[in-house]
C-alpha positions in Angstrom: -7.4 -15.7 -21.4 -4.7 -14.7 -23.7 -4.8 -17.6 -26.6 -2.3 -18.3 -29.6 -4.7 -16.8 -32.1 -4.5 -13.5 -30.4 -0.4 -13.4 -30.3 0.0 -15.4 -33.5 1.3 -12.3 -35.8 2.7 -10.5 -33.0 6.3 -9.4 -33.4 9.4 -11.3 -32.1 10.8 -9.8 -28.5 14.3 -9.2 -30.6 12.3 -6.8 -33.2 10.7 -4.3 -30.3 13.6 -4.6 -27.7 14.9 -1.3 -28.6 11.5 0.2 -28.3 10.9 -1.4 -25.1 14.4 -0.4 -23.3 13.5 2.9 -24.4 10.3 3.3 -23.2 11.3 1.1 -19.5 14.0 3.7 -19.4 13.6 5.7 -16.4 10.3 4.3 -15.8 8.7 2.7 -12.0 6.9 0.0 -13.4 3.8 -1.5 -11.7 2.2 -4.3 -11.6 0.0 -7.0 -9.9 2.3 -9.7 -7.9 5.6 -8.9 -9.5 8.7 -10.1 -8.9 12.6 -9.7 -8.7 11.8 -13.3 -11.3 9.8 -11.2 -13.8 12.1 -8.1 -14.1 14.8 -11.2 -14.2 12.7 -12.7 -17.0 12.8 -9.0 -19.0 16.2 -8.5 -18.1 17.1 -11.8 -20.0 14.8 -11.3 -23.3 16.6 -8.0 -23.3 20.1 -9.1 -23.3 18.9 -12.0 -25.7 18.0 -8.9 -28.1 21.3 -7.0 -27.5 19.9 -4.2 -25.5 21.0 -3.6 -21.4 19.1 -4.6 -18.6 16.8 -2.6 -16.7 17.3 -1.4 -12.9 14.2 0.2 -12.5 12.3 0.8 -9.4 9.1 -1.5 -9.1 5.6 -1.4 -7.5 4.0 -4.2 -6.8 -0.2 -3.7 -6.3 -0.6 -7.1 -4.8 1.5 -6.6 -1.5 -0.2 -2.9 -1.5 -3.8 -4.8 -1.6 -2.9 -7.1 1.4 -2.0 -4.5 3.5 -4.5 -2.0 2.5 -7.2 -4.7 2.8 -6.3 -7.6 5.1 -9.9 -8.4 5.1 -10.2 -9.3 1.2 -10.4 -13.3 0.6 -8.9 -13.0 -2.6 -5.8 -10.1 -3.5 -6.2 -10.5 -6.8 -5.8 -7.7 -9.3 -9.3 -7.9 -10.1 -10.7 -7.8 -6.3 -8.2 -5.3 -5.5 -10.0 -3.0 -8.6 -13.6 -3.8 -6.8 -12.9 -2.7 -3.6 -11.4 0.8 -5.3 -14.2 1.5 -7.2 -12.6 0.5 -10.3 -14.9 -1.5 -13.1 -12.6 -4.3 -14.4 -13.8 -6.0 -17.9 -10.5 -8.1 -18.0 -7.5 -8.8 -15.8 -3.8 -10.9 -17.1 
């Protein structure tokens, strides 16, 4: 749901690198079906931008949500929420 009107005077990746590699620093991130690709994806934009790639640890809900509920038709980030107890307006 995210459209070009929404990003369209959003800063370049190069201008908040710094801030970024500063805040991923020491930092687990965690998110819904991520990858090795994605953190390879970050890793690139941050090189691109002159900062150092990340080596953090990372979580990853969606393999979490299979195993904790085999059951659930659909593992997405949004389902997962549901069956916690969680009230979801909007997912990415």
């Amino acid at each position: 749901g995210i459209t070009d009107e929404m990003v369209e005077k959003a800063p370049k990746f190069y201008e908040i690198a710094p801030r970024v590699s500063e805040l991923l620093e020491k930092t687990v991130i965690v998110g819904h079906n991520l990858t090795a690709l994605d953190i390879s994806f970050v890793n690139k934009e941050l090189r691109y931008a002159g900062q150092h790639p990340i080596f953090n640890t990372f979580i990853d809900t969606y393999r979490i949500a299979r195993k904790m509920f085999p059951t659930l038709k659909r593992n997405s980030l949004r389902n997962f929420a549901l069956m916690l107890g969680i009230k979801v307006k909007e997912t990415h």
